[in-house]
C-alpha positions in Angstrom: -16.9 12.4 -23.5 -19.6 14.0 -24.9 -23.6 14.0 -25.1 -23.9 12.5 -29.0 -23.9 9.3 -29.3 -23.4 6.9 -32.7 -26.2 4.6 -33.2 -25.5 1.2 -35.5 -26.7 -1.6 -36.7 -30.8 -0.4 -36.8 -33.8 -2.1 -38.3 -34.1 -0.5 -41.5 -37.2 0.8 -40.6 -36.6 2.8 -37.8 -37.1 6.5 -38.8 -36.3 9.6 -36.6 -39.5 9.6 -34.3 -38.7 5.6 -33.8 -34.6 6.7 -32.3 -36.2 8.9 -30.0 -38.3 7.1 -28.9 -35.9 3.9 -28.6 -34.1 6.6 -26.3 -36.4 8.9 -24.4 -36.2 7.1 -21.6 -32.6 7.6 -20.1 -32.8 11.3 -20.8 -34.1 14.9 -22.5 -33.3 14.3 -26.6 -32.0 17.3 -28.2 -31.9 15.4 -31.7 -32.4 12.1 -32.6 -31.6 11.2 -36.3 -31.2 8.3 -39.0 -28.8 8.8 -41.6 -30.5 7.7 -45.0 -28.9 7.4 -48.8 -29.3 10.6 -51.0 -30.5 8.7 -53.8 -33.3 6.5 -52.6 -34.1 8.0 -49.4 -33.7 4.7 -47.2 -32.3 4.3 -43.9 -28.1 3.4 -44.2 -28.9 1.3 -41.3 -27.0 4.0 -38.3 -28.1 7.5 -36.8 -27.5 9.9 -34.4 -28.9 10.6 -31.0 -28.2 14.0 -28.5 -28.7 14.3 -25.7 -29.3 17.3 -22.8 -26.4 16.0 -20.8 -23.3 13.3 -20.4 -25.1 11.0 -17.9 -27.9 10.5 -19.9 -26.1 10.1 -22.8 -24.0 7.4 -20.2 -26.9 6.2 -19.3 -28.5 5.4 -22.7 -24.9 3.8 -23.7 -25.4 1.8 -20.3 -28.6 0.6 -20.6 -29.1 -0.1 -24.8 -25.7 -0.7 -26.5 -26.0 -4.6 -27.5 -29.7 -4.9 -27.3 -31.6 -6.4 -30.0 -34.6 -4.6 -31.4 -36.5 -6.1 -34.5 -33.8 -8.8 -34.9 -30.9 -6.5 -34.4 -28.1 -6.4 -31.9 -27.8 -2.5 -32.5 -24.5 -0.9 -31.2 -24.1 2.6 -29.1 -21.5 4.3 -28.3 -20.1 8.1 -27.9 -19.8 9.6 -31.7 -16.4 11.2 -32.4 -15.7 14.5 -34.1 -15.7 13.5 -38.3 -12.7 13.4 -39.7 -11.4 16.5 -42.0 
């Protein structure tokens, strides 16, 4: 496991400050970022959240993954290495 999790399925209008603070609460935040298109600047709808540790990041998975915010069911889970 590790302590970066895969965010998915967000409100479009969550921004950066708005995943942290969708977060801070299981744990210390080392990053927390939306991914957004190159071209028009808006949010692709999934981010990125790191935390200090593995049991807050087991936590956050624990206690958020399914829970709908603005409408959304958003999904978390542990982010895997990109693939080469």
């Amino acid at each position: 496991m590790s302590n970066k999790l895969f965010v998915g399925n967000l409100p479009w209008s969550t921004d950066d400050q708005g995943l942290q603070t969708m977060f801070e609460e299981f744990g210390e935040i080392v990053s927390a970022r939306v991914i957004t298109d190159r071209e028009s600047g808006r949010s692709r709808g999934f981010g990125f959240v790191e935390f200090a540790d593995e049991a807050a990041a087991q936590a956050a998975v624990d206690g958020i993954n399914g829970k709908e915010i603005d409408g959304r069911a958003i999904n978390v889970d542990f982010a895997r290495p990109a693939q080469e």
